[in-house]
C-alpha positions in Angstrom: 0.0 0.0 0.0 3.0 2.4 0.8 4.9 1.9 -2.6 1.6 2.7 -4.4 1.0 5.9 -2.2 4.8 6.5 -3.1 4.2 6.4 -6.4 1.1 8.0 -7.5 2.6 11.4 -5.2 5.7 10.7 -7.6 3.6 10.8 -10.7 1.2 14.1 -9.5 4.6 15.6 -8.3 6.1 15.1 -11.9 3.5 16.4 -14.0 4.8 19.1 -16.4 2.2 20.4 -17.8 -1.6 20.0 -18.7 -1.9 17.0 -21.0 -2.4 17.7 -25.0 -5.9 19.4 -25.6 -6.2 21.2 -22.7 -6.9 24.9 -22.8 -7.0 27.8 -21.0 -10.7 29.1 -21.2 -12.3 25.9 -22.2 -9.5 23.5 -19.7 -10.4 19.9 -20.4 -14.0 20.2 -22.6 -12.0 20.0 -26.1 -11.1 16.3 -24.5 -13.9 14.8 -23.2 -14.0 16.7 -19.8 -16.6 19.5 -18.3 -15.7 22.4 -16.4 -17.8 22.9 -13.4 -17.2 22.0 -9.9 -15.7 18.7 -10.9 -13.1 20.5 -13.1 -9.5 20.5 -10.9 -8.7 23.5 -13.0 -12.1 25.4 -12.5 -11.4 24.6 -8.4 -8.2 26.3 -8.9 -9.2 29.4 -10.2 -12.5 29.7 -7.5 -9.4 28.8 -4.6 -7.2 31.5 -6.2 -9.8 34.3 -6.7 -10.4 33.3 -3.3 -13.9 32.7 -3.8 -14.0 29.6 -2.0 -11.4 28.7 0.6 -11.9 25.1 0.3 -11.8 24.9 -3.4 -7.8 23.7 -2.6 -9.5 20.3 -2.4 -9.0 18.9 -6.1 -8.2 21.6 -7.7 -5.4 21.3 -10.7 -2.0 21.0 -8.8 -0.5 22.5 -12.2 -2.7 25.6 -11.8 -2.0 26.3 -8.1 1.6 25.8 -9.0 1.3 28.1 -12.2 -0.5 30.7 -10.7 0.6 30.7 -7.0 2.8 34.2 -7.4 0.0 35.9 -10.0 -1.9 39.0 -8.2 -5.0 38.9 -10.3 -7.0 35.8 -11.8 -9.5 36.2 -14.8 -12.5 34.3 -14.6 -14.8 34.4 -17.5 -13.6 37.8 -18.8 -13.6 38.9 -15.1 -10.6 39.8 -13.5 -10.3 39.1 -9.9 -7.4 40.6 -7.2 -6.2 37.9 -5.2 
């Protein structure tokens, strides 16, 4: 159970970069995906713009990491001070 743990942090910790498809208005849609509440990288943006504090909880570990020294955030053409 530890080596798999071990290993799936290794893979998340790795990640370079949003897989191919991804965008940055439209994140994972163009792929299969929907952005919503289920979307890691739509929970990013609601943690960053500090809409909702708990929003850390699944959001995109490639967005936090991208935008953690950003002052603003847009959000559907809106831009947010963070």
């Amino acid at each position: 159970m530890f080596k798999i743990n071990s290993y799936v942090i290794f893979i998340i910790t790795t990640i370079p970069g949003h897989i191919k498809g991804w965008t940055k208005q439209h994140h994972y849609c163009s792929v299969g995906g929907q952005c919503g509440q289920s979307c890691p990288c739509c929970r990013a943006e609601v943690y960053l713009s500090k809409i909702d504090p708990d929003a850390w909880f699944g959001a995109c570990e490639i967005c936090l990491k991208n935008n953690k020294n950003k002052t603003h955030i847009k959000i559907n053409n809106k831009v947010f001070k963070i």
